[in-house]
Structures are given as C-alpha cells and as structure tokens.
N, CA, C and O atoms as CSV, one atom per row, in Angstrom:
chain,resi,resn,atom,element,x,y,z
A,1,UNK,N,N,-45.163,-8.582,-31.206
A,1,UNK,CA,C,-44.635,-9.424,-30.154
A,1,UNK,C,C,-45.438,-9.222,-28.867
A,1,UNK,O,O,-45.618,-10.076,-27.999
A,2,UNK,N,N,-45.892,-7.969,-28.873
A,2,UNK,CA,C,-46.801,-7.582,-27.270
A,2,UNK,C,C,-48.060,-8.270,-27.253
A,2,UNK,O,O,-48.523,-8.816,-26.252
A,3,UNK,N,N,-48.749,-8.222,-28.680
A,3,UNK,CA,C,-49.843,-8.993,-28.496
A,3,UNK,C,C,-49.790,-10.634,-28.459
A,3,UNK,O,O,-50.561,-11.385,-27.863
A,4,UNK,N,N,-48.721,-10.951,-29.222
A,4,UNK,CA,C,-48.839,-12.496,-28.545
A,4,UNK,C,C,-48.443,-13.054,-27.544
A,4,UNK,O,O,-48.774,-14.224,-27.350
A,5,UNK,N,N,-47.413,-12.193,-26.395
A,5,UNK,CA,C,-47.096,-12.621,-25.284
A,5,UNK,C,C,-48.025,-12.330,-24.467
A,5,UNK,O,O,-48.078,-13.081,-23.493
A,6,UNK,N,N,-49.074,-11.188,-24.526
A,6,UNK,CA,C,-50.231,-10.824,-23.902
A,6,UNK,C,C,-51.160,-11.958,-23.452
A,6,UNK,O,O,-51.722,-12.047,-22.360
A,7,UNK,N,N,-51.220,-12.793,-24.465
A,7,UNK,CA,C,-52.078,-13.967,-24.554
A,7,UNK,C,C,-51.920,-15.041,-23.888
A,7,UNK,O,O,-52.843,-15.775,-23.532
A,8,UNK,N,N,-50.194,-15.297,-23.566
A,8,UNK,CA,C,-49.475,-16.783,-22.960
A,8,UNK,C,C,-49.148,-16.768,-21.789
A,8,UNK,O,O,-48.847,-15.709,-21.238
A,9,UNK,N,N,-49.137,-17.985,-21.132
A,9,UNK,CA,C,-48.719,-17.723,-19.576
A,9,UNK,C,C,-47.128,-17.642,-20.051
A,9,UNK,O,O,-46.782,-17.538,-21.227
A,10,UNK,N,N,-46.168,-17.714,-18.843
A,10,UNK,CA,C,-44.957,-17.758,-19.186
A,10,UNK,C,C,-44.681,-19.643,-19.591
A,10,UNK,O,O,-44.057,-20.017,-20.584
A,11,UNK,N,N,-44.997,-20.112,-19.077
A,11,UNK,CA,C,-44.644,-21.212,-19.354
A,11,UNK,C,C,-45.873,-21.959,-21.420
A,11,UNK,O,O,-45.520,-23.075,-21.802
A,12,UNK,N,N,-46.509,-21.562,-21.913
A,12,UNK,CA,C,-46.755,-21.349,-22.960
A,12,UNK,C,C,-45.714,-20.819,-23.634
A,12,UNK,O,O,-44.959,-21.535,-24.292
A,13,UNK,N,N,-45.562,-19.466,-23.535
A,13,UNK,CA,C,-44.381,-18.286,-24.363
A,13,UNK,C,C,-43.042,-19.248,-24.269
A,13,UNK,O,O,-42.307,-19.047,-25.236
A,14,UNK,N,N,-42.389,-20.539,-23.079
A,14,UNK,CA,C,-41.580,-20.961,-23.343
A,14,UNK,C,C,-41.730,-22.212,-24.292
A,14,UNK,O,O,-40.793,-22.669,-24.947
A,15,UNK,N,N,-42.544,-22.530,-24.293
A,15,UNK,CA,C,-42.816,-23.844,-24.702
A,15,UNK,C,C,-42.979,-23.602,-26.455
A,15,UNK,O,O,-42.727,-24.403,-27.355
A,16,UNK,N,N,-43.487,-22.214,-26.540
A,16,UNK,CA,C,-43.850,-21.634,-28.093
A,16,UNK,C,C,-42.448,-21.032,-28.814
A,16,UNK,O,O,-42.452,-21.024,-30.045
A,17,UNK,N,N,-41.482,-20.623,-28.252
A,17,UNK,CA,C,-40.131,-20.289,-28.424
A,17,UNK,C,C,-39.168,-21.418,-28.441
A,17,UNK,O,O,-38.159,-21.288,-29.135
A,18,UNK,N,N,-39.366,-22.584,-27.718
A,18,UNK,CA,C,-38.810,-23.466,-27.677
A,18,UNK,C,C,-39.064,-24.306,-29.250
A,18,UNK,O,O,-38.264,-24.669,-30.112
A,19,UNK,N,N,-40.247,-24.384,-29.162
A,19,UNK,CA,C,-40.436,-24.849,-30.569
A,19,UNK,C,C,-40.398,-24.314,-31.860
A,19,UNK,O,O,-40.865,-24.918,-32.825
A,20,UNK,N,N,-39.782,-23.037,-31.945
A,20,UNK,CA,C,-39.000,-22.399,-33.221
A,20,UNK,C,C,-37.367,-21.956,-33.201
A,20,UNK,O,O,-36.792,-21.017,-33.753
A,21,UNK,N,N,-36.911,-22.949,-32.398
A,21,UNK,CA,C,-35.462,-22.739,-31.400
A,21,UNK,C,C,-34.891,-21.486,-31.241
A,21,UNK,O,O,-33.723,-21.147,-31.435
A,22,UNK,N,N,-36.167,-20.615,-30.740
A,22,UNK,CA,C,-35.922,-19.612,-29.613
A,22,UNK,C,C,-35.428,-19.848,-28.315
A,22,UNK,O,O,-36.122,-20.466,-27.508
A,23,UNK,N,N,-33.999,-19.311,-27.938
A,23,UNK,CA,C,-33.680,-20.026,-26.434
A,23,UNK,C,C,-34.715,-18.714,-25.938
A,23,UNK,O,O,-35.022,-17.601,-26.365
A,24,UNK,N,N,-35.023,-19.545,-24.822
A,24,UNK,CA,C,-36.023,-18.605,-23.706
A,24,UNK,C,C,-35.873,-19.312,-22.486
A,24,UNK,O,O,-35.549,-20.498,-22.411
A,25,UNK,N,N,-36.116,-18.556,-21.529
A,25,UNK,CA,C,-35.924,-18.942,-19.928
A,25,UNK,C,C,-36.793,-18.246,-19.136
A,25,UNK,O,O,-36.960,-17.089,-19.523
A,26,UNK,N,N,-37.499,-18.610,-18.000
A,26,UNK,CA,C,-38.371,-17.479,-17.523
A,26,UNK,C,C,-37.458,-16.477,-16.422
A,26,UNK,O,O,-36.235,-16.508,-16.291
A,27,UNK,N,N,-38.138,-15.856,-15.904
A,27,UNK,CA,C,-36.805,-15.006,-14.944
A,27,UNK,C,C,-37.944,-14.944,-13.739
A,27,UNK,O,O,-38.929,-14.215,-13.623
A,28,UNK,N,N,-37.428,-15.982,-12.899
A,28,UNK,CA,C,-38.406,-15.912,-11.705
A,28,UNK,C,C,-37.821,-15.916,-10.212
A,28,UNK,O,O,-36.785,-16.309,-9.676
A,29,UNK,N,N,-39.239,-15.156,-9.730
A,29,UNK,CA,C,-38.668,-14.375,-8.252
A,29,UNK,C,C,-37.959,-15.465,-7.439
A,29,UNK,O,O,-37.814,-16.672,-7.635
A,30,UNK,N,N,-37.602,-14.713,-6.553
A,30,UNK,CA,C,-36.764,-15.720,-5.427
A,30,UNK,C,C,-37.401,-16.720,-4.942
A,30,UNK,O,O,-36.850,-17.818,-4.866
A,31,UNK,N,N,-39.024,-16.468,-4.412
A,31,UNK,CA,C,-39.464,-18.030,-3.958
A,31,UNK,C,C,-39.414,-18.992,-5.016
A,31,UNK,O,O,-38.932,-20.113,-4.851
A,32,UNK,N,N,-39.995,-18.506,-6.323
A,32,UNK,CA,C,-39.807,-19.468,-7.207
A,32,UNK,C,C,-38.425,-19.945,-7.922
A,32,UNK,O,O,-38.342,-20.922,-8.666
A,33,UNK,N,N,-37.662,-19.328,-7.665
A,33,UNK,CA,C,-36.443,-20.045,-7.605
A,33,UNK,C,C,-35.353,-21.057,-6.717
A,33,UNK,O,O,-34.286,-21.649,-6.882
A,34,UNK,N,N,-36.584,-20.778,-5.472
A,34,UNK,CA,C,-36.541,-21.499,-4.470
A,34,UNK,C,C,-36.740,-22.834,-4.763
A,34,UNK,O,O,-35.991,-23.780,-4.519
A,35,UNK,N,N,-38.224,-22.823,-5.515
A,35,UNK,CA,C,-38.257,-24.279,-5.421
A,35,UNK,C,C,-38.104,-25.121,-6.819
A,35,UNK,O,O,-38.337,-26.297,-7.097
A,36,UNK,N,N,-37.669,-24.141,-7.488
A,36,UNK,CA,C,-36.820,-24.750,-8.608
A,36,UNK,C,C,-35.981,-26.226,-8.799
A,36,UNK,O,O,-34.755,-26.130,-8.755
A,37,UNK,N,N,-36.387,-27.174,-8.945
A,37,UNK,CA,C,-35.528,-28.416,-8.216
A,37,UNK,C,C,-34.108,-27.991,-9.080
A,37,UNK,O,O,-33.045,-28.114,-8.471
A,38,UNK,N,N,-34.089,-27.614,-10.147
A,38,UNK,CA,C,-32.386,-27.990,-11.052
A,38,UNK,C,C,-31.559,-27.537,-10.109
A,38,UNK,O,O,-30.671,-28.294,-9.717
A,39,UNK,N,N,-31.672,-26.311,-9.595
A,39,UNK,CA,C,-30.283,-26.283,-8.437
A,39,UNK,C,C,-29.877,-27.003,-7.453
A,39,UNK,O,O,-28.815,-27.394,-6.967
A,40,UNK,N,N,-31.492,-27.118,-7.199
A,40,UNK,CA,C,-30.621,-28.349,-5.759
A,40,UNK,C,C,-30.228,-29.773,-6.113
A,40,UNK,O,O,-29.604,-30.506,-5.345
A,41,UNK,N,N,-30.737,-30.196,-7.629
A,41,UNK,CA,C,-29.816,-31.525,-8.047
A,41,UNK,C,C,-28.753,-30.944,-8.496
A,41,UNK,O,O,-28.052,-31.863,-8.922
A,42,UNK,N,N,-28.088,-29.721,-8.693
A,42,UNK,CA,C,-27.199,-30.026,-9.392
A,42,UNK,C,C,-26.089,-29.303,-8.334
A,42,UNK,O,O,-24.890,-29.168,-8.578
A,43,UNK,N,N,-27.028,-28.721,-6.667
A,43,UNK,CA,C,-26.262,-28.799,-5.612
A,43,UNK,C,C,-25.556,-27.280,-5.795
A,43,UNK,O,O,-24.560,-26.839,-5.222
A,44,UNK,N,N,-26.273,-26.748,-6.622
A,44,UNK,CA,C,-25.785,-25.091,-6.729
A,44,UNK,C,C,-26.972,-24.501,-5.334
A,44,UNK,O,O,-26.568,-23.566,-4.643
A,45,UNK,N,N,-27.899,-24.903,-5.132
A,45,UNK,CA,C,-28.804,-24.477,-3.746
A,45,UNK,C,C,-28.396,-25.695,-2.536
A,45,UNK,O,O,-28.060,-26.787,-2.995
A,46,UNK,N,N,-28.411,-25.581,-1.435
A,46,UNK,CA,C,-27.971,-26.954,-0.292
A,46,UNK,C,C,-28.947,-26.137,0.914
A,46,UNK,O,O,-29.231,-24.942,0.997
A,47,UNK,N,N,-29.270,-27.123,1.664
A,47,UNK,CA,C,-29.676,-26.795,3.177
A,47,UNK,C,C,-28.333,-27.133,4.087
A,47,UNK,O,O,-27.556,-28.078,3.954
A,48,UNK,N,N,-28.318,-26.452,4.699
A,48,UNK,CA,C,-27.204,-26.578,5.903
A,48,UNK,C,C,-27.974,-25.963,7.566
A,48,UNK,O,O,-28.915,-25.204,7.797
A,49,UNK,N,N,-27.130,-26.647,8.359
A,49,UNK,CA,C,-27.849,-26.662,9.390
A,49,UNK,C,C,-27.704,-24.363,10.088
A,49,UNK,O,O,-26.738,-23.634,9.867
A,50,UNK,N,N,-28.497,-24.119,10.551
A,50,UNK,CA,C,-28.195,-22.403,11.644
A,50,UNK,C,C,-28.468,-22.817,12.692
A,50,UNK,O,O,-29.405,-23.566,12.968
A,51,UNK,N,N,-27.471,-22.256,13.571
A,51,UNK,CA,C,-27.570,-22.475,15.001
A,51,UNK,C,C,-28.913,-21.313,15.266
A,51,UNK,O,O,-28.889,-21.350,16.497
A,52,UNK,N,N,-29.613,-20.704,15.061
A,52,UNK,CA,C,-30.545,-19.755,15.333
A,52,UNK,C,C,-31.844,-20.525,14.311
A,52,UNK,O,O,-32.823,-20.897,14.959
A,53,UNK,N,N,-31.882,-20.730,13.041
A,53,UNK,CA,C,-32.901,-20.759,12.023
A,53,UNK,C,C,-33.231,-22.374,12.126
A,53,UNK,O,O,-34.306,-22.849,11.759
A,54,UNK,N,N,-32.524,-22.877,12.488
A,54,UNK,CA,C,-32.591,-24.867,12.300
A,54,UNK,C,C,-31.330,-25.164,10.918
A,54,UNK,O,O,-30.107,-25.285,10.992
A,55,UNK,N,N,-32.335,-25.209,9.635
A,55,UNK,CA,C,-31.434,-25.311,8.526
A,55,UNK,C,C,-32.304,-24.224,8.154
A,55,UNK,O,O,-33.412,-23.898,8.579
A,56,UNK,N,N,-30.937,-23.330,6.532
A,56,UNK,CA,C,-31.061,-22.640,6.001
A,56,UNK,C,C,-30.867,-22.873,4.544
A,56,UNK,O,O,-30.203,-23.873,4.268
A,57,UNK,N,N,-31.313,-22.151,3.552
A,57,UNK,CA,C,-30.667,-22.509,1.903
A,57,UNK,C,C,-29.722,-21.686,1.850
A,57,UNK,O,O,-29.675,-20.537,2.289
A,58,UNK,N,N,-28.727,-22.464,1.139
A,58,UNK,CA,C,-27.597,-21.802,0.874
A,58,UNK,C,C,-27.196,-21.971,-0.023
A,58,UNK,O,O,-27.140,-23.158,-0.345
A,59,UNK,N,N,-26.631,-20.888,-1.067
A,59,UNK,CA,C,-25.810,-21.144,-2.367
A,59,UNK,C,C,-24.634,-22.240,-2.054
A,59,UNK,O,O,-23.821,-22.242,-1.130
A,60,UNK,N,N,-24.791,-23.076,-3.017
A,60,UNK,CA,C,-23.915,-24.409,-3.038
A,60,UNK,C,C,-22.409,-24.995,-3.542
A,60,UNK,O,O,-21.447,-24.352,-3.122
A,61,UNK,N,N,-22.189,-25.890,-4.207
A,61,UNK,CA,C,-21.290,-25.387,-4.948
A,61,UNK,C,C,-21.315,-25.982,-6.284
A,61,UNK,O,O,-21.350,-27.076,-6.847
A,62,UNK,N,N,-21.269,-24.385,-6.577
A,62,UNK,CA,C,-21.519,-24.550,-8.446
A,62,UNK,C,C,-20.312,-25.444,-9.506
A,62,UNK,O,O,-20.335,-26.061,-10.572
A,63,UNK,N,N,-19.354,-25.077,-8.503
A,63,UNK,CA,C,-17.980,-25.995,-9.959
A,63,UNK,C,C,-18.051,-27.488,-8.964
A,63,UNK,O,O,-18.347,-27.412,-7.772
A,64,UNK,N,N,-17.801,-28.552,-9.502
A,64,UNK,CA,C,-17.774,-29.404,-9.365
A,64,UNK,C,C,-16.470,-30.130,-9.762
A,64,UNK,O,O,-16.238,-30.441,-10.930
A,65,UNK,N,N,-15.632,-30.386,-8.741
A,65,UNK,CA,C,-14.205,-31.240,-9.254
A,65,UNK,C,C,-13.799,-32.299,-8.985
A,65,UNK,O,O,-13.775,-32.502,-7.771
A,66,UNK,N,N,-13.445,-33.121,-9.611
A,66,UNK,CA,C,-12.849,-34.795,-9.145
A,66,UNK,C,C,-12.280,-34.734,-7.445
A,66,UNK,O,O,-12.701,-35.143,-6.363
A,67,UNK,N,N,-11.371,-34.154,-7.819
A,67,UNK,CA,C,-10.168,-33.830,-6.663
A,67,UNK,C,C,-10.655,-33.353,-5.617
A,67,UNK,O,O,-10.554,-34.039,-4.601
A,68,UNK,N,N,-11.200,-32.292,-5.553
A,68,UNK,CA,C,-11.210,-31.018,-4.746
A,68,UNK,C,C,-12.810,-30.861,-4.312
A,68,UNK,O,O,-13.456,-30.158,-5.089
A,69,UNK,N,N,-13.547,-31.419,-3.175
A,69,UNK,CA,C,-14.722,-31.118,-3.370
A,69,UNK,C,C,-14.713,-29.910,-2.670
A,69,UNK,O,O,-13.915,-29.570,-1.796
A,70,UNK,N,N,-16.054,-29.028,-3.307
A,70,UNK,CA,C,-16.333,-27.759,-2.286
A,70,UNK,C,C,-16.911,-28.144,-0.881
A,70,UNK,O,O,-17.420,-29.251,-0.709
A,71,UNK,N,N,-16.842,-27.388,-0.067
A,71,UNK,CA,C,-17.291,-27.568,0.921
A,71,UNK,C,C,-18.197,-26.465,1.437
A,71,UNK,O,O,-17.790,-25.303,1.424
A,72,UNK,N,N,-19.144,-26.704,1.793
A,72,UNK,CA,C,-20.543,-25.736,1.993
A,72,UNK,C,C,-21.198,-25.630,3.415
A,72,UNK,O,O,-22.042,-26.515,3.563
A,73,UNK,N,N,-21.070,-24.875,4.419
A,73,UNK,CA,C,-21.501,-24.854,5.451
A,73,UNK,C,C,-22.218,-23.687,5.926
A,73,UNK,O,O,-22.599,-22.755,5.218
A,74,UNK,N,N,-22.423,-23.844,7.579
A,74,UNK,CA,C,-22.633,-22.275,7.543
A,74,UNK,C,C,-22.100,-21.529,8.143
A,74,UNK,O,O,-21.218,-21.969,8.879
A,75,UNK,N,N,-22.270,-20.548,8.139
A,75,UNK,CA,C,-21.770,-19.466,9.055
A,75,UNK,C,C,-21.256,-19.279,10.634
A,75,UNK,O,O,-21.963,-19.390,11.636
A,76,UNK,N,N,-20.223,-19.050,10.596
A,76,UNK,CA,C,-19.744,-19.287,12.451
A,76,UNK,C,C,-20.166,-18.218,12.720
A,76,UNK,O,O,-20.212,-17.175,12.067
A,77,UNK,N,N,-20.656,-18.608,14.236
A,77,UNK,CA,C,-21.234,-17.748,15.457
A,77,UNK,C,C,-19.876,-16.269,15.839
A,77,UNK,O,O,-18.681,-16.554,15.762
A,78,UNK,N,N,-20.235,-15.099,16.144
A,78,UNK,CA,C,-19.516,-14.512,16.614
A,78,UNK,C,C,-18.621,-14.843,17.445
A,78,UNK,O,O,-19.125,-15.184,18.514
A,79,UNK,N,N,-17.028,-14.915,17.420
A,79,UNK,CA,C,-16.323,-15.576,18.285
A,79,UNK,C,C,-16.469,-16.719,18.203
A,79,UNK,O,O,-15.998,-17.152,19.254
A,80,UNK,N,N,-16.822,-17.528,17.632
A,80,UNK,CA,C,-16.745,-19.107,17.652
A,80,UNK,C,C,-15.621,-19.515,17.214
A,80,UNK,O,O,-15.600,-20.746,17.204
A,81,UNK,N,N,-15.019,-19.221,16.980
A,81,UNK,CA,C,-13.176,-19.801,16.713
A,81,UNK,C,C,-12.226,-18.801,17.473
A,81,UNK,O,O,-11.023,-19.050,17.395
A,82,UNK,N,N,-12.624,-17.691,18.206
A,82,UNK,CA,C,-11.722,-17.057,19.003
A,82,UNK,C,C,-10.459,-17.567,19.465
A,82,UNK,O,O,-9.421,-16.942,19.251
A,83,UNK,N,N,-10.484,-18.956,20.253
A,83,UNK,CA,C,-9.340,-19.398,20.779
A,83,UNK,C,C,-8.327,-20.099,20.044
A,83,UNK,O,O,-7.099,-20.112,19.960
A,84,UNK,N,N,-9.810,-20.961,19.299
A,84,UNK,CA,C,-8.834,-21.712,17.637
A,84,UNK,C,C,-7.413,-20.604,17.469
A,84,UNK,O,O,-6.284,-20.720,17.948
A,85,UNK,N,N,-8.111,-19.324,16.430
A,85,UNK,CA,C,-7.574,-19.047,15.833
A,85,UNK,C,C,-6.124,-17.798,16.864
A,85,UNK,O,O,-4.980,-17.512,16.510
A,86,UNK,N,N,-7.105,-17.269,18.458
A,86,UNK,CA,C,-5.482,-16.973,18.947
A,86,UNK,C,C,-4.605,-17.390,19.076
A,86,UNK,O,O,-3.457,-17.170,18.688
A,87,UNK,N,N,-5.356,-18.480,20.016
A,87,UNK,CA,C,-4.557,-19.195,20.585
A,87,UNK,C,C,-3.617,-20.163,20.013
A,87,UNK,O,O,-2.465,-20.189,20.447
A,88,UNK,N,N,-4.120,-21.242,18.754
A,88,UNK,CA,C,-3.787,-22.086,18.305
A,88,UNK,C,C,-2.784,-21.523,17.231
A,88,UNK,O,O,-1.581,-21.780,17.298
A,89,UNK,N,N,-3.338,-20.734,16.223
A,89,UNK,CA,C,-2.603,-19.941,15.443
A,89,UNK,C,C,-1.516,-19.450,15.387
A,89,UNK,O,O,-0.444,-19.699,14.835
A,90,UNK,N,N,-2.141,-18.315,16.375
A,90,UNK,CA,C,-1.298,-16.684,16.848
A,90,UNK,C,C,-0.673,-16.795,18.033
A,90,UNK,O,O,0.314,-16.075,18.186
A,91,UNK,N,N,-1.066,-17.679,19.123
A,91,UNK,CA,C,0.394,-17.986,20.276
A,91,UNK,C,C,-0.262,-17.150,21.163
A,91,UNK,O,O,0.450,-16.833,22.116
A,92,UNK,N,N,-1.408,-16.675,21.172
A,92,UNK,CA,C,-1.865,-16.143,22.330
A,92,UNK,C,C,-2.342,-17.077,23.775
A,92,UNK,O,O,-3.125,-18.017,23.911
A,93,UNK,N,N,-1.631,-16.467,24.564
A,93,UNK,CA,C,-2.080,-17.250,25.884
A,93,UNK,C,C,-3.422,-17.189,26.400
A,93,UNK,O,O,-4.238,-16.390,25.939
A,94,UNK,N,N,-3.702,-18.004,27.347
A,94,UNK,CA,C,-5.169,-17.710,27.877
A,94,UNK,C,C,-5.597,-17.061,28.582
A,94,UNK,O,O,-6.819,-17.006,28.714
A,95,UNK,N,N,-4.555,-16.136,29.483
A,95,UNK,CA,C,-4.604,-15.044,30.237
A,95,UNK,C,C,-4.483,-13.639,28.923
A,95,UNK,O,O,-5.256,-12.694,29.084
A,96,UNK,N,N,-3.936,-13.617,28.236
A,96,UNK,CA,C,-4.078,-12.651,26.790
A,96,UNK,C,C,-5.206,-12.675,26.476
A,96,UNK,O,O,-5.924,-11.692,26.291
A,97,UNK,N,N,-5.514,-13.869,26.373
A,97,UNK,CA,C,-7.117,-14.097,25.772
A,97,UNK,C,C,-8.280,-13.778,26.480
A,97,UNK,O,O,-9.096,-13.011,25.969
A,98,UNK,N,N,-8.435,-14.184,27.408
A,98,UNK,CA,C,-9.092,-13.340,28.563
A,98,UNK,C,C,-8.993,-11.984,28.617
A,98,UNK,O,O,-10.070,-11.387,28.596
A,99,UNK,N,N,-8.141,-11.426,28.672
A,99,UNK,CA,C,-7.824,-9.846,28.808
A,99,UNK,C,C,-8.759,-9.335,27.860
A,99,UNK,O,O,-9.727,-8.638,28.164
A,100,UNK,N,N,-8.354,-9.807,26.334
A,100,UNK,CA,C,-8.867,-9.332,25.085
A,100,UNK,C,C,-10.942,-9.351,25.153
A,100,UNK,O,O,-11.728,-8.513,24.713
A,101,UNK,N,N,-11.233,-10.768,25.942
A,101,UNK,CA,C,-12.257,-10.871,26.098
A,101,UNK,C,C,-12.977,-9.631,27.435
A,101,UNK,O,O,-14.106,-9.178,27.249
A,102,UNK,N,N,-12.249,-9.266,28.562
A,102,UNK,CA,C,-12.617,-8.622,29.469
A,102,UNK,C,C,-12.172,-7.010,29.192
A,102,UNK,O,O,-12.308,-6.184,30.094
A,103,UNK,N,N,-11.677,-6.669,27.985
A,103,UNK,CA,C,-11.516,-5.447,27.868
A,103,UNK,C,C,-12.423,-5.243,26.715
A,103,UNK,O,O,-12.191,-4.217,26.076
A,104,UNK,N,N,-13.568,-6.106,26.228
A,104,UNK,CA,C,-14.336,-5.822,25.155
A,104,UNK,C,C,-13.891,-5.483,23.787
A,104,UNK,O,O,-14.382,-4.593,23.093
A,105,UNK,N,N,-12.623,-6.510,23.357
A,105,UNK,CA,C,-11.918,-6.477,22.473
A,105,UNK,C,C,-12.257,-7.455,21.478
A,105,UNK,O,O,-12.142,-7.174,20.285
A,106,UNK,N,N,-12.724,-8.742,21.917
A,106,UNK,CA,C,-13.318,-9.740,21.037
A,106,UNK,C,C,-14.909,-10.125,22.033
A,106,UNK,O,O,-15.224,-9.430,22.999
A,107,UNK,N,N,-15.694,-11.253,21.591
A,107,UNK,CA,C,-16.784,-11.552,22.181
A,107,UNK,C,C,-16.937,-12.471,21.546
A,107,UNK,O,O,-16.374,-12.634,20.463
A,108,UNK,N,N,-17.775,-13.327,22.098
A,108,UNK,CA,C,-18.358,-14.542,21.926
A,108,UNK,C,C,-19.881,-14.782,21.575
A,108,UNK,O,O,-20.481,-13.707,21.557
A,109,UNK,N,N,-20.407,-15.491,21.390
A,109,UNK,CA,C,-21.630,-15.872,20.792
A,109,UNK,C,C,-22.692,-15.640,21.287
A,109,UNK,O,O,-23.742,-15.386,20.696
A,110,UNK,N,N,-22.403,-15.745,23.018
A,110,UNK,CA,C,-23.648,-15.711,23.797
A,110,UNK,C,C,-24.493,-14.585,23.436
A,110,UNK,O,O,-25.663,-14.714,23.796
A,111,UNK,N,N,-24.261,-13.726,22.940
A,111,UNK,CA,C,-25.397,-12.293,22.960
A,111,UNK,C,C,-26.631,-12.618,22.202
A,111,UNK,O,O,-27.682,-11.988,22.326
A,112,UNK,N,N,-26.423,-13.807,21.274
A,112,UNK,CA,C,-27.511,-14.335,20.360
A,112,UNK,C,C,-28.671,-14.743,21.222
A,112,UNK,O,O,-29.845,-14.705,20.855
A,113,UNK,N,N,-28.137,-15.236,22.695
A,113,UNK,CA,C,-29.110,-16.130,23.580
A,113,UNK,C,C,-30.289,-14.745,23.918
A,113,UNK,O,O,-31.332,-15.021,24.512
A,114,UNK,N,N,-30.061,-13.571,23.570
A,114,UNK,CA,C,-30.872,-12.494,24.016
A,114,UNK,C,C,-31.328,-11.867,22.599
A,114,UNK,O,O,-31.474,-10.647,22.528
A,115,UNK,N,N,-31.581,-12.771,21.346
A,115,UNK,CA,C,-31.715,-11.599,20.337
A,115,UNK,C,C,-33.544,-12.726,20.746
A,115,UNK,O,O,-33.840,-13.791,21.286
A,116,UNK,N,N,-34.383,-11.355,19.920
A,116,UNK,CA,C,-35.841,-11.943,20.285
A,116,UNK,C,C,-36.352,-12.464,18.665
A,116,UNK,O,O,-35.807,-12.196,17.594
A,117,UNK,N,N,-37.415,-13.181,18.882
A,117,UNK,CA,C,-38.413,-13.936,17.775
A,117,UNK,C,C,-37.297,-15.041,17.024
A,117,UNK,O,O,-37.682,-15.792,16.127
C-alpha cells in the first residue's frame, strides 16, 4: 500500500479508490478547507460581517429546517447589549447602570478603538 500511494498525488489515490468503491476523502488543512466550495453551498461555512476584521468565515448552519431557520451572525462587541439586557430584561435603572459602569463592573466596547494592527 506504501508503495503505491508513494507514487499518487492525493487527488489520483482518490480517484483510484473511488474506482474500486473504496470510500476515500482527502483530509485537508484549514486553508484548503477554506476554499473548499461544498461547505459554503451547502452553507455549513458563511461570511458574516466583524466590526474589527470587515467580514469573517464562520461555521454556518449545518442542520437545515423547513420551520426553523438557523441564524448565523457574529459576535457582539463587549458590552454591546449591556442596557438591552439590564435594563430591558433585569429592571435595572439607568442610574444602577451607570454605577455598574463607573465602578468597573461591566464595560463597553470602546477599548477595541485602542487595540493596534
């Protein structure tokens, strides 16, 4: 087996397994799975927008349902729902909320405006 895989690229060795209905698959690195198109038609890879990067790839969504679509986004900013979720939620006032913010208890996003490259 060593000497005839020695000989094939990977895509040969699949094509030569394929045709004695050997299942075979190659196992390839991350860039090249990058640009793999089957995931992103079948929406298991997505671009979504980063407030820092522009857009990013992101694992997608793999089950697919009539009803129920997944929903795929990205990542919230530190504190980016702070008030949503006190205030709106949890019944926190905006003087609470403040406090929490001026006693270095929660924070907000801005610190990103100072990260470098």
């Amino acid at each position: 087996m060593r000497e005839l895989m020695a000989t094939m690229t990977m895509k040969d060795a699949i094509a030569h397994f394929t045709r004695h209905d050997v299942v075979a698959a190659p196992v390839n690195t991350i860039p090249q799975a990058a640009q793999d198109p089957h995931p992103w038609e079948r929406r298991a890879m997505v671009e979504v927008p980063d407030f820092l990067a522009g857009t990013i790839a992101v694992s997608g969504d793999f089950w697919h349902f009539s009803r129920t679509p997944a929903v795929v986004g990205s990542t919230p900013k530190v504190g980016e729902h702070n008030e949503e979720i006190l205030g709106g939620l949890l019944g926190y006032s905006q003087d609470e909320i403040a406090e929490l913010y001026a006693n270095g208890v929660i924070s907000s996003s801005h610190h990103y405006d100072t990260l470098s490259g």
